[in-house]
TORTOR-368300 format. One record per residue: residue in one letter; x, y, z of N, C-alpha, C in turn. Coordinates in Angstrom, 2 decimals. Layout:
<nodes>
type->a	nX->X	nY->Y	nZ->Z	caX->X	caY->Y	caZ->Z	cX->X	cY->Y	cZ->Z $
...
</nodes>
This chain:
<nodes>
type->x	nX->-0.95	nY->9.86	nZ->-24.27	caX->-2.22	caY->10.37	caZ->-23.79	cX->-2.22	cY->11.87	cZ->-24.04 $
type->x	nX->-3.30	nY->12.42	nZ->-24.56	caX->-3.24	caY->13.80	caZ->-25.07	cX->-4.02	cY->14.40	cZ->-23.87 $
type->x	nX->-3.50	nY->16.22	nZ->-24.06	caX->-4.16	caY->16.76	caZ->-23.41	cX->-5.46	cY->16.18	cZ->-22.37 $
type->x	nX->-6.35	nY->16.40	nZ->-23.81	caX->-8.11	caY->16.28	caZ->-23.61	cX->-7.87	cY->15.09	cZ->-22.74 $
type->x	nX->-7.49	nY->13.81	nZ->-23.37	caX->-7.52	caY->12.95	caZ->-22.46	cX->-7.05	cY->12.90	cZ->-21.09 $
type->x	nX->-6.23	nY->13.66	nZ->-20.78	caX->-6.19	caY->14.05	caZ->-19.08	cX->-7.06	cY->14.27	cZ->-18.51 $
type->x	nX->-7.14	nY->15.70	nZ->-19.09	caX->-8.66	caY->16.23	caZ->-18.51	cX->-9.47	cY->15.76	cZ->-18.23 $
type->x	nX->-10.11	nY->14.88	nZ->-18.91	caX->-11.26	caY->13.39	caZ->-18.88	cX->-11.45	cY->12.84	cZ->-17.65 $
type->x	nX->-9.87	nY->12.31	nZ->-17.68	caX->-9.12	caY->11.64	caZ->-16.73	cX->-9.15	cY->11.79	cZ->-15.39 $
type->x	nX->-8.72	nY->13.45	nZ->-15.64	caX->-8.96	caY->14.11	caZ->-14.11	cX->-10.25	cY->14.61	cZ->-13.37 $
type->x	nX->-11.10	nY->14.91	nZ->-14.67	caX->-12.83	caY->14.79	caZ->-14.26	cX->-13.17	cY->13.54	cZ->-13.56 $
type->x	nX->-12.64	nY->12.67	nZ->-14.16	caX->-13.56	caY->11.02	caZ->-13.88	cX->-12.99	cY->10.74	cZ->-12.49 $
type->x	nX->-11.46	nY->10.97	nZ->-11.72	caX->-11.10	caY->10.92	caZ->-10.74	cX->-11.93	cY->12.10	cZ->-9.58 $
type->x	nX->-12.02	nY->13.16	nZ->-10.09	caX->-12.71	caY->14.42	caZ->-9.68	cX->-14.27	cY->13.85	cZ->-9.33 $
type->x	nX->-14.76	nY->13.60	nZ->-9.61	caX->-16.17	caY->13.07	caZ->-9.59	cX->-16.29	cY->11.73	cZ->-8.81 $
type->x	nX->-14.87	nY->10.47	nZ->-8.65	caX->-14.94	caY->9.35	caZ->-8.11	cX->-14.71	cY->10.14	cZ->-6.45 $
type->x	nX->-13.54	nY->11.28	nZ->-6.71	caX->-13.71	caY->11.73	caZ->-4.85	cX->-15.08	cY->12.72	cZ->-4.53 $
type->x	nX->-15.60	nY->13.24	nZ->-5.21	caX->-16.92	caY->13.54	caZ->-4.96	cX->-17.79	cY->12.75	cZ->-4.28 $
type->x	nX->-18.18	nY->12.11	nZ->-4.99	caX->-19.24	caY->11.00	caZ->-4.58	cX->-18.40	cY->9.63	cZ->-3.60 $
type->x	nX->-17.41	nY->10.20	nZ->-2.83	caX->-16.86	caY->9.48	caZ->-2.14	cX->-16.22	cY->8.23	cZ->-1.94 $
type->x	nX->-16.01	nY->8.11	nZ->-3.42	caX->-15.57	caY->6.56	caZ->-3.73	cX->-14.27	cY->6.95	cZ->-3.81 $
type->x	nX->-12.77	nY->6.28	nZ->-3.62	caX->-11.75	caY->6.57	caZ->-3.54	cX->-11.29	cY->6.32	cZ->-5.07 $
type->x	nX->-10.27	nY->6.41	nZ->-5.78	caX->-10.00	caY->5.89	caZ->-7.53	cX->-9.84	cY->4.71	cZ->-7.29 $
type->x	nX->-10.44	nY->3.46	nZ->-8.56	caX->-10.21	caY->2.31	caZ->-8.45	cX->-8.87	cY->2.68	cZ->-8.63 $
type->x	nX->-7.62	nY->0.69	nZ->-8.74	caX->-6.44	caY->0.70	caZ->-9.30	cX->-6.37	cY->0.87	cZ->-10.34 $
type->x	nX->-6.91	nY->0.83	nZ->-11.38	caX->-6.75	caY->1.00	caZ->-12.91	cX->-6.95	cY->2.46	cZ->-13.24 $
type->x	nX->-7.67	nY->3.64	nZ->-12.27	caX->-7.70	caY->5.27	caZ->-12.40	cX->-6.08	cY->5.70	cZ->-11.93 $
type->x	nX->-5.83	nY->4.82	nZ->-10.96	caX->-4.66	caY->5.37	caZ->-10.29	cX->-3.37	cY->4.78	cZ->-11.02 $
type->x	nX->-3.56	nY->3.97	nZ->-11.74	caX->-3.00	caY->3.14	caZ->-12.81	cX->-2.55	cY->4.33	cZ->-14.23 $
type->x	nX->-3.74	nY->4.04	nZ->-14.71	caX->-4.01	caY->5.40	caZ->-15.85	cX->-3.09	cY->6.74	cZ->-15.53 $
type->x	nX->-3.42	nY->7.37	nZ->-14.21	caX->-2.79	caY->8.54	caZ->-14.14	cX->-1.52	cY->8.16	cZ->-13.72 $
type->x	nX->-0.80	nY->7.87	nZ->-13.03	caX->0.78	caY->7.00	caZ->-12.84	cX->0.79	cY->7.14	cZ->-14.22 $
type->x	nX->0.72	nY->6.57	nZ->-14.89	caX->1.34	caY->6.16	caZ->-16.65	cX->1.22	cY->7.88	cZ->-17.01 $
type->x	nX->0.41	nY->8.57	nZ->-16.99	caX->0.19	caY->9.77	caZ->-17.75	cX->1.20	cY->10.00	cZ->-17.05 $
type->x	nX->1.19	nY->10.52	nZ->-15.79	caX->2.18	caY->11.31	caZ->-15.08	cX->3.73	cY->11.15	cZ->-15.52 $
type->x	nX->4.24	nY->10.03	nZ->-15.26	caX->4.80	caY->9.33	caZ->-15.84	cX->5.89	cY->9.95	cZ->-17.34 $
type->x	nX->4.70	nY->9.94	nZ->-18.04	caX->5.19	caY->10.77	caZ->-19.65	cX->5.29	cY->12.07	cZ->-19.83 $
type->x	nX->4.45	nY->12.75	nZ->-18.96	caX->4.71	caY->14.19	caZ->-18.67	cX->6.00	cY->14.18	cZ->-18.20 $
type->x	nX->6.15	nY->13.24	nZ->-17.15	caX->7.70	caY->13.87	caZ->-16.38	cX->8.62	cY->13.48	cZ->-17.56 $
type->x	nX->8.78	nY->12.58	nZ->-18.50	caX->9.92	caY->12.48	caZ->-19.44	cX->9.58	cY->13.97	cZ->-20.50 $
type->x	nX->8.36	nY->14.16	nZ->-20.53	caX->8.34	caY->15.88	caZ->-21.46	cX->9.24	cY->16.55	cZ->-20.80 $
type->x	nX->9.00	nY->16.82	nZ->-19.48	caX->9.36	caY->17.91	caZ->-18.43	cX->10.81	cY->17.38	cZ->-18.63 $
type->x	nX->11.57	nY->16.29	nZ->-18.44	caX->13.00	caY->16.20	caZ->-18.19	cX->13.15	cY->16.90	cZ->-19.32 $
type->x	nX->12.71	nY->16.33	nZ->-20.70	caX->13.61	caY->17.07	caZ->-22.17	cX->13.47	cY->18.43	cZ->-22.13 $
type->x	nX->12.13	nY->19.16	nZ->-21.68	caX->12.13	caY->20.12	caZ->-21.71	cX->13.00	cY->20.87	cZ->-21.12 $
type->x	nX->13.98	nY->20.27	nZ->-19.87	caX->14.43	caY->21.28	caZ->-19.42	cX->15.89	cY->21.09	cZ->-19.66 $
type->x	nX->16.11	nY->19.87	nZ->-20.36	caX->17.27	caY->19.58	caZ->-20.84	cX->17.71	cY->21.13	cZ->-22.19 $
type->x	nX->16.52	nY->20.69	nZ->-22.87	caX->16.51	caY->21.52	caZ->-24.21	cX->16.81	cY->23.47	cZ->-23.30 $
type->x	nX->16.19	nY->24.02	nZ->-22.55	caX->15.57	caY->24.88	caZ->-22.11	cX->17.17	cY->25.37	cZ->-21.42 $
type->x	nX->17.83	nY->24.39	nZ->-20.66	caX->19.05	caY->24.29	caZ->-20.16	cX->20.42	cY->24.96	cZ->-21.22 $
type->x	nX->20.55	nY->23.67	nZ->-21.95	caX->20.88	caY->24.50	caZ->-23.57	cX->21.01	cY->25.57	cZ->-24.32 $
type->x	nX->19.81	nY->25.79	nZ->-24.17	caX->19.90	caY->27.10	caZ->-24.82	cX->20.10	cY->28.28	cZ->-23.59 $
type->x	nX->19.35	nY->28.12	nZ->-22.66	caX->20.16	caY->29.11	caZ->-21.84	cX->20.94	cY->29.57	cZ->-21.97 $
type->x	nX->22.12	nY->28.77	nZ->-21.91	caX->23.88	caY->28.98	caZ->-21.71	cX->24.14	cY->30.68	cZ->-23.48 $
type->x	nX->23.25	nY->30.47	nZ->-23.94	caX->23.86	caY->32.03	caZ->-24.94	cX->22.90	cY->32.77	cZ->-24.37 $
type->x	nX->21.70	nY->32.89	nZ->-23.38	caX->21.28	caY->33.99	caZ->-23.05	cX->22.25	cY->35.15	cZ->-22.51 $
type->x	nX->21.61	nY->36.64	nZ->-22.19	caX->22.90	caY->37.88	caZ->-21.64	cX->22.80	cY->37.04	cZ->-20.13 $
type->x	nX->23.30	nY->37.59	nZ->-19.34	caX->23.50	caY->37.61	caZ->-18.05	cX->22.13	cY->37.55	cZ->-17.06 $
type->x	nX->21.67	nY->38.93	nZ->-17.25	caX->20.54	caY->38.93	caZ->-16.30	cX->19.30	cY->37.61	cZ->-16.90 $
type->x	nX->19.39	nY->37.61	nZ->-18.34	caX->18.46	caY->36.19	caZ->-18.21	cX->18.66	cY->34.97	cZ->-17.83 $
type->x	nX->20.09	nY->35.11	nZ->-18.10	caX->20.35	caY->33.04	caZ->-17.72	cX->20.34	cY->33.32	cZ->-16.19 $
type->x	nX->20.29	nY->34.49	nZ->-15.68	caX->20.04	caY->34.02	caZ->-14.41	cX->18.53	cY->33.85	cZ->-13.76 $
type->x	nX->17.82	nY->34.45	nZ->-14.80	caX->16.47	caY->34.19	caZ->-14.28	cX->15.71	cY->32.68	cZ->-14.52 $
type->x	nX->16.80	nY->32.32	nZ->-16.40	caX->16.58	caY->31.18	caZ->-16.73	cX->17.29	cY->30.32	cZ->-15.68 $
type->x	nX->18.22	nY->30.16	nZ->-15.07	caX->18.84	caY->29.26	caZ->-13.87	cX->17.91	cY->29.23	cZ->-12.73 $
type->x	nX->17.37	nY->30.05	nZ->-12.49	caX->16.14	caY->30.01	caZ->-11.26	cX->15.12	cY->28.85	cZ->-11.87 $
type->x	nX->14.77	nY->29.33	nZ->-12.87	caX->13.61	caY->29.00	caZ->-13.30	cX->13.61	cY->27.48	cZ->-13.90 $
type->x	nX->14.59	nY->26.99	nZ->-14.42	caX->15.15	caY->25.83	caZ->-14.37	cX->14.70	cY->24.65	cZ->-12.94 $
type->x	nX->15.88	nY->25.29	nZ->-11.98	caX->16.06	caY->25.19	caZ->-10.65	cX->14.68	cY->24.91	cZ->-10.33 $
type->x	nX->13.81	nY->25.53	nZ->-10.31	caX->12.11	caY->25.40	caZ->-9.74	cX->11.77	cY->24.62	cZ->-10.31 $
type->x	nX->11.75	nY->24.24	nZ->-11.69	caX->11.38	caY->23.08	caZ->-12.57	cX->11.39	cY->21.78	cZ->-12.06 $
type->x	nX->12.86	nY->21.84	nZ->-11.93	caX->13.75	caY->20.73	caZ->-11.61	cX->12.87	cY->20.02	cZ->-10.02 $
type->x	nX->13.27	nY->21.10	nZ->-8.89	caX->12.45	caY->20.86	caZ->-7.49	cX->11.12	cY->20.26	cZ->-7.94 $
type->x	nX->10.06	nY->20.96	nZ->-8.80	caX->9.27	caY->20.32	caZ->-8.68	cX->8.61	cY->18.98	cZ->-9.63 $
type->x	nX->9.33	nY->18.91	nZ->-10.22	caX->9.86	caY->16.92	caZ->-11.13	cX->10.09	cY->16.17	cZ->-9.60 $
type->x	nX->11.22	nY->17.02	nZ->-9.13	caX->11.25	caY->15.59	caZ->-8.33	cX->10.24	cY->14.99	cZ->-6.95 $
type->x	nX->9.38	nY->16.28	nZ->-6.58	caX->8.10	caY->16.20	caZ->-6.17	cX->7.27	cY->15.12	cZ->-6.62 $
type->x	nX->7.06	nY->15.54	nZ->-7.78	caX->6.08	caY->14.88	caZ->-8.28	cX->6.57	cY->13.26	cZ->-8.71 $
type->x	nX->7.87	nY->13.32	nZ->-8.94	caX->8.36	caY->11.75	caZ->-8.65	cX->7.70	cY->10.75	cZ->-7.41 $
type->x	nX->8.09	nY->11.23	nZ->-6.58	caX->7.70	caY->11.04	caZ->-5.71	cX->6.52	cY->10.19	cZ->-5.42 $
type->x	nX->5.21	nY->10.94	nZ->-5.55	caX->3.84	caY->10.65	caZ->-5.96	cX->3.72	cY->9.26	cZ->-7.13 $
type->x	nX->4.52	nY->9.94	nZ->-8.08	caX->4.47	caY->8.73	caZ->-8.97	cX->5.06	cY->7.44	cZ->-8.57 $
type->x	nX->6.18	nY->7.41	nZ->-7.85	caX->6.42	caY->6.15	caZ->-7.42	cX->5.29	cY->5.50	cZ->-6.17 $
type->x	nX->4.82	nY->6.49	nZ->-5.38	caX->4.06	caY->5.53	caZ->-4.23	cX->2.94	cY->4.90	cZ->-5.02 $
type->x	nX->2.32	nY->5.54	nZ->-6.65	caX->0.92	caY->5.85	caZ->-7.36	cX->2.02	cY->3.85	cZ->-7.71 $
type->x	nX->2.75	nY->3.89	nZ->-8.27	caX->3.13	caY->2.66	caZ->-8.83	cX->3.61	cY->1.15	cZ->-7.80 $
type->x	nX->3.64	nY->1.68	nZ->-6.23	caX->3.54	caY->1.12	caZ->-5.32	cX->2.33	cY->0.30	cZ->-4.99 $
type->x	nX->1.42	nY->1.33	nZ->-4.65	caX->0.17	caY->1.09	caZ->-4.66	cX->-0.57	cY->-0.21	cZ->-5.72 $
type->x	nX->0.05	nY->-0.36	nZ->-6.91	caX->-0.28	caY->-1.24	caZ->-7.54	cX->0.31	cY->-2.12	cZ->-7.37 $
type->x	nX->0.88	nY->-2.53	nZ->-6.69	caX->1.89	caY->-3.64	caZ->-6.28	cX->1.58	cY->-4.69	cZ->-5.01 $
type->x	nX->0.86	nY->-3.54	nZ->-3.97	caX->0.48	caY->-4.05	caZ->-3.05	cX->-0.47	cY->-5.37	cZ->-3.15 $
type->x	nX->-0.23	nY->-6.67	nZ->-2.49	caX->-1.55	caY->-7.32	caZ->-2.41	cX->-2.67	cY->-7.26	cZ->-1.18 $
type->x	nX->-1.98	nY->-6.84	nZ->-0.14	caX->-2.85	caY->-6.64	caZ->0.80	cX->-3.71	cY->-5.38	cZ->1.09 $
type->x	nX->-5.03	nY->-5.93	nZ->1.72	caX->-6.24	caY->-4.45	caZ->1.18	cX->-5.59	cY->-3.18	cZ->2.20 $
type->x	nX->-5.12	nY->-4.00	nZ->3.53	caX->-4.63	caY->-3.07	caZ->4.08	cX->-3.75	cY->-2.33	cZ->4.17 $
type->x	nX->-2.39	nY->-3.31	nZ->3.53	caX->-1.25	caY->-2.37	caZ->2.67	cX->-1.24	cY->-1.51	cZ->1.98 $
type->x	nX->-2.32	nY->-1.67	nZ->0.85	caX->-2.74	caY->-0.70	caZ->0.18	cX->-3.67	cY->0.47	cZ->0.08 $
type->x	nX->-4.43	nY->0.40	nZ->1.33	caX->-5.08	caY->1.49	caZ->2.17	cX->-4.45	cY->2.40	cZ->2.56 $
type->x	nX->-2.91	nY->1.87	nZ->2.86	caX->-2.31	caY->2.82	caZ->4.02	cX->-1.33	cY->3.82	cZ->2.60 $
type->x	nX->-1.05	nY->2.80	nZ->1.69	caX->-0.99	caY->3.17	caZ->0.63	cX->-1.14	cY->4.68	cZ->-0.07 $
type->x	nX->-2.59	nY->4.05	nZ->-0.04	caX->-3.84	caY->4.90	caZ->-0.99	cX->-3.54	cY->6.33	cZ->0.18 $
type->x	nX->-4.08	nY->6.19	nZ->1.52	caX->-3.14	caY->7.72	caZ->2.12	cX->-2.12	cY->8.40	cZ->1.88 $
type->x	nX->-1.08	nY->7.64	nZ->1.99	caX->-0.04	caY->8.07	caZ->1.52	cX->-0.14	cY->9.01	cZ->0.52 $
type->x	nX->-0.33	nY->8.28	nZ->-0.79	caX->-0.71	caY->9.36	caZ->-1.79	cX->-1.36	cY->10.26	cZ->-2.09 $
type->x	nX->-2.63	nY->10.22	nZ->-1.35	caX->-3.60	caY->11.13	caZ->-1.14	cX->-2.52	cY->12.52	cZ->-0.73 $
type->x	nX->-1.40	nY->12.08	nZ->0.36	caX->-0.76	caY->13.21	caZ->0.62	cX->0.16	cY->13.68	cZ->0.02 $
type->x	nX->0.63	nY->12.71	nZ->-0.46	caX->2.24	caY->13.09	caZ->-1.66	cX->1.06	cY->13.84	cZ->-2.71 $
type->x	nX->0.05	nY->13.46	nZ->-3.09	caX->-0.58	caY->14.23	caZ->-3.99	cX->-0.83	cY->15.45	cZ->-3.49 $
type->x	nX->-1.59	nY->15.77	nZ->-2.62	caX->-1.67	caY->17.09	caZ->-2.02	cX->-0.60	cY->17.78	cZ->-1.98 $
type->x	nX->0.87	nY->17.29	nZ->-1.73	caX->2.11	caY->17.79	caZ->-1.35	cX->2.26	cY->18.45	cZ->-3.01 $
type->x	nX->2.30	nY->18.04	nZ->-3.94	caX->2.57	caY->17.93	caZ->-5.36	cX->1.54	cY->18.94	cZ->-5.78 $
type->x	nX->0.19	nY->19.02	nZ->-5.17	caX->-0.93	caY->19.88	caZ->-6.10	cX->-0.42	cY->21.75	cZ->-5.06 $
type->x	nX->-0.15	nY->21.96	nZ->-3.63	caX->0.43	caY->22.66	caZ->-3.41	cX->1.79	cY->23.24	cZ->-3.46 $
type->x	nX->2.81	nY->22.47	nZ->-3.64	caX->3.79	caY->23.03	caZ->-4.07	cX->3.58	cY->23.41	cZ->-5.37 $
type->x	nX->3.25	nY->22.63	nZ->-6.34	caX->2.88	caY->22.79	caZ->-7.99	cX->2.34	cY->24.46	cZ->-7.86 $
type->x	nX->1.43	nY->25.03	nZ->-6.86	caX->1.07	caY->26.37	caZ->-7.15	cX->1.52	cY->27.39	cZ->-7.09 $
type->x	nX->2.94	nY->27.22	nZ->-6.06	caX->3.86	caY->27.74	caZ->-5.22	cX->4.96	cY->28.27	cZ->-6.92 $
type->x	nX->5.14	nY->26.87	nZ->-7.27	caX->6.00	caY->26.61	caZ->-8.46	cX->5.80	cY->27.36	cZ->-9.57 $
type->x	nX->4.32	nY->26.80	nZ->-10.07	caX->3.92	caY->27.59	caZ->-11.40	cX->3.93	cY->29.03	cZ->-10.92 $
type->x	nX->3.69	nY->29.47	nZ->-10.06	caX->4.19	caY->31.17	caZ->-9.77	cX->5.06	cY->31.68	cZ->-10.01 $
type->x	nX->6.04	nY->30.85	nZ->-9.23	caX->7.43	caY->31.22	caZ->-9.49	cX->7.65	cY->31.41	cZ->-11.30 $
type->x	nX->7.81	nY->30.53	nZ->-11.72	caX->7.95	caY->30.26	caZ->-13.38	cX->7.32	cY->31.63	cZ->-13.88 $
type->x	nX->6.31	nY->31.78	nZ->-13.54	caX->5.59	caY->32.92	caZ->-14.34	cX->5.99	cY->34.57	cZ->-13.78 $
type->x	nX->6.60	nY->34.50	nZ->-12.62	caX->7.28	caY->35.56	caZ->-12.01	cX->8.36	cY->35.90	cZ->-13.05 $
type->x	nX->9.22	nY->34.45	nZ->-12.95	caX->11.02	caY->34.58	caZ->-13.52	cX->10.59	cY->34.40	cZ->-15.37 $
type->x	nX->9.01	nY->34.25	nZ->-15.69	caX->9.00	caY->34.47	caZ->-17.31	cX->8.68	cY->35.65	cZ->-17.60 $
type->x	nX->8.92	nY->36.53	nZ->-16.93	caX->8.64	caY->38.47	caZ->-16.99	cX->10.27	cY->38.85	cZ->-16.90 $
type->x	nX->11.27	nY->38.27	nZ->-16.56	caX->12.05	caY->38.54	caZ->-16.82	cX->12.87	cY->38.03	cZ->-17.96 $
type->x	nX->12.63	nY->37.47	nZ->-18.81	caX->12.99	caY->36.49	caZ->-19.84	cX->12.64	cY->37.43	cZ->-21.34 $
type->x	nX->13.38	nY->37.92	nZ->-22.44	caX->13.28	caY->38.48	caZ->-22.79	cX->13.30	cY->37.96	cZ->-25.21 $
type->x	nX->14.35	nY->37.00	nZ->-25.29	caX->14.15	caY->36.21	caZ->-26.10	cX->13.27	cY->34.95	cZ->-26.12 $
type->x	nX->12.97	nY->35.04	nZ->-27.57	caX->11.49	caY->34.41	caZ->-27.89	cX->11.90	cY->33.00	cZ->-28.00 $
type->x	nX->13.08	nY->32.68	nZ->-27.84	caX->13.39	caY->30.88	caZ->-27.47	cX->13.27	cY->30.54	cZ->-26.05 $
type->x	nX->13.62	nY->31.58	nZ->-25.32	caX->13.47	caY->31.75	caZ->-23.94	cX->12.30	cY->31.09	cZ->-23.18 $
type->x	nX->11.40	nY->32.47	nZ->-23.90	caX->9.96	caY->32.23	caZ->-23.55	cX->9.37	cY->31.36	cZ->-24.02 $
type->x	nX->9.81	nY->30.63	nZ->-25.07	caX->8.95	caY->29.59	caZ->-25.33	cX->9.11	cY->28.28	cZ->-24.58 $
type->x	nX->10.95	nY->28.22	nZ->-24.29	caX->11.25	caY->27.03	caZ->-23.40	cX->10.62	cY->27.27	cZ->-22.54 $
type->x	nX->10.50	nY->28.40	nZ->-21.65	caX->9.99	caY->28.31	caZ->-19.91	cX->8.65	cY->28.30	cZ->-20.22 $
type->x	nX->7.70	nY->28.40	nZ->-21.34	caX->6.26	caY->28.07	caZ->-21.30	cX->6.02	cY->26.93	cZ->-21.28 $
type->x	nX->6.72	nY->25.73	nZ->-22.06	caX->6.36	caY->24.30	caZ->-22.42	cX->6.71	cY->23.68	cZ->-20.99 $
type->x	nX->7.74	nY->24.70	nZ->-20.25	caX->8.37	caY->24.01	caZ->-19.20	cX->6.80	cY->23.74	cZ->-18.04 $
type->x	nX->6.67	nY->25.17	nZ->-17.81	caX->5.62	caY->25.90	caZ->-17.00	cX->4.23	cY->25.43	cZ->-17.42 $
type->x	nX->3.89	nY->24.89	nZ->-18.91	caX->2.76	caY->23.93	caZ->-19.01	cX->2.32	cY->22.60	cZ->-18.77 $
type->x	nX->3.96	nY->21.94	nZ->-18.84	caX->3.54	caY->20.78	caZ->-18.44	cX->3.70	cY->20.51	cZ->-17.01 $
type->x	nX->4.34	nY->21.23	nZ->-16.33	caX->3.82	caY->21.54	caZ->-15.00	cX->2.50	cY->21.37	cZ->-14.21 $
type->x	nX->1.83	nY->22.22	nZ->-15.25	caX->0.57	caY->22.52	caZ->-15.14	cX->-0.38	cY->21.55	cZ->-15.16 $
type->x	nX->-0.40	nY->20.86	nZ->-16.52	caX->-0.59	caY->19.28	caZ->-17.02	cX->-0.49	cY->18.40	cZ->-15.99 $
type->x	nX->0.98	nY->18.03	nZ->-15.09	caX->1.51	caY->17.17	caZ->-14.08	cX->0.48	cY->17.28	cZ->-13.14 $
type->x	nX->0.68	nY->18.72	nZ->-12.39	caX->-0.21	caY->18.93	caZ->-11.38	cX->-1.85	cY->18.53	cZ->-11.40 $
type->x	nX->-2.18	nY->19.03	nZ->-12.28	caX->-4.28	caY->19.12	caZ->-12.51	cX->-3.82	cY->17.25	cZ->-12.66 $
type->x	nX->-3.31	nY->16.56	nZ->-13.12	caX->-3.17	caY->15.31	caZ->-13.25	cX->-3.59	cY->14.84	cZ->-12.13 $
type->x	nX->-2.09	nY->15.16	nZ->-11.01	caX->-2.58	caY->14.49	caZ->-9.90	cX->-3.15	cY->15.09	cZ->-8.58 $
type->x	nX->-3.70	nY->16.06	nZ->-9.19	caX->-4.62	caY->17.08	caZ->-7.82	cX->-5.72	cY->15.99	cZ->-7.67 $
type->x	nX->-6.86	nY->15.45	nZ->-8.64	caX->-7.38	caY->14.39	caZ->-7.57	cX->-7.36	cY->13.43	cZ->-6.94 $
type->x	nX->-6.30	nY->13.12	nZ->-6.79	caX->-5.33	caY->11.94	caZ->-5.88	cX->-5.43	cY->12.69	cZ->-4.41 $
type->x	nX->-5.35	nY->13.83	nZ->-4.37	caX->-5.03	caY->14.86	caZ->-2.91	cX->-6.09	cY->14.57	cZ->-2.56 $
type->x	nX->-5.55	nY->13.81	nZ->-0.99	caX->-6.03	caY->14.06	caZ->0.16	cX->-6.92	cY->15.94	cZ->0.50 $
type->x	nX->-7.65	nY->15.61	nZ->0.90	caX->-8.16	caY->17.24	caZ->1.48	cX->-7.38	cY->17.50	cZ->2.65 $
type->x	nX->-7.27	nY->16.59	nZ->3.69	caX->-6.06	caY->17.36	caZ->4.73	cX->-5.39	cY->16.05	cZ->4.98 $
type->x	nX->-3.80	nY->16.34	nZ->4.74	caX->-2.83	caY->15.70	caZ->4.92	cX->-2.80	cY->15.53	cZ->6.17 $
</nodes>
């Protein structure tokens, strides 16, 4: 699923909590799967990103080790989300899956606020980053982040 097609994605969910309809299973379906492939980007990415670290000088691999570190925290956030998002489809009962569908509403919220907390960070510790392999790992890192999150921000609950 490309970019654009997220976006789409996340409009059409964006517009189903508007008008107060909750996402059918097949929206919440759709984004689970996207999410999903982002997080295997995000693992390589930080596999690769990890890697190369190790010949940065000093003061960068330590900014790259932070910045890693934040990565990492927030993958497994967003795991999270993705497993209840793949729960949820599992459920047969309406009410199981109501209580469900909350749930995620909040693991999503949990995921669309930390995610902002996160991408900060990243963009703090990419001012200290000084080679151009560097910066390019912690951008792809710090985009698909970005990607993850707007993914599943309309899943969020408004108050947890």
């Amino acid at each position: 699923m490309g970019r654009s097609q997220i976006g789409i994605l996340a409009a059409y969910l964006m517009l189903c909590g508007t008008a107060g309809a909750s996402p059918s299973m097949e929206a919440i379906s759709k984004v689970v799967a996207a999410a999903t492939a982002i997080q295997g980007d995000i693992a390589m990415a930080q596999k690769r990103f990890s890697v190369m670290s190790r010949e940065l000088a000093e003061t960068e691999r330590c900014a790259a080790r932070e910045l890693l570190g934040t990565s990492i925290d927030f993958r497994q956030v967003t795991d999270q989300a993705i497993v209840v998002g793949r729960i949820v489809g599992e459920m047969k009962s309406v009410e199981d899956q109501s209580t469900l569908r909350r749930h995620l509403g909040q693991v999503a919220y949990h995921v669309a606020a930390i995610g902002e907390n996160d991408i900060e960070l990243v963009n703090d510790l990419m001012a200290n980053l000084t080679t151009p392999e560097a910066i390019a790992g912690a951008t792809v890192l710090r985009d698909k982040m970005i990607e993850v999150r707007d993914l599943l921000k309309p899943l969020a609950s408004e108050r947890p």
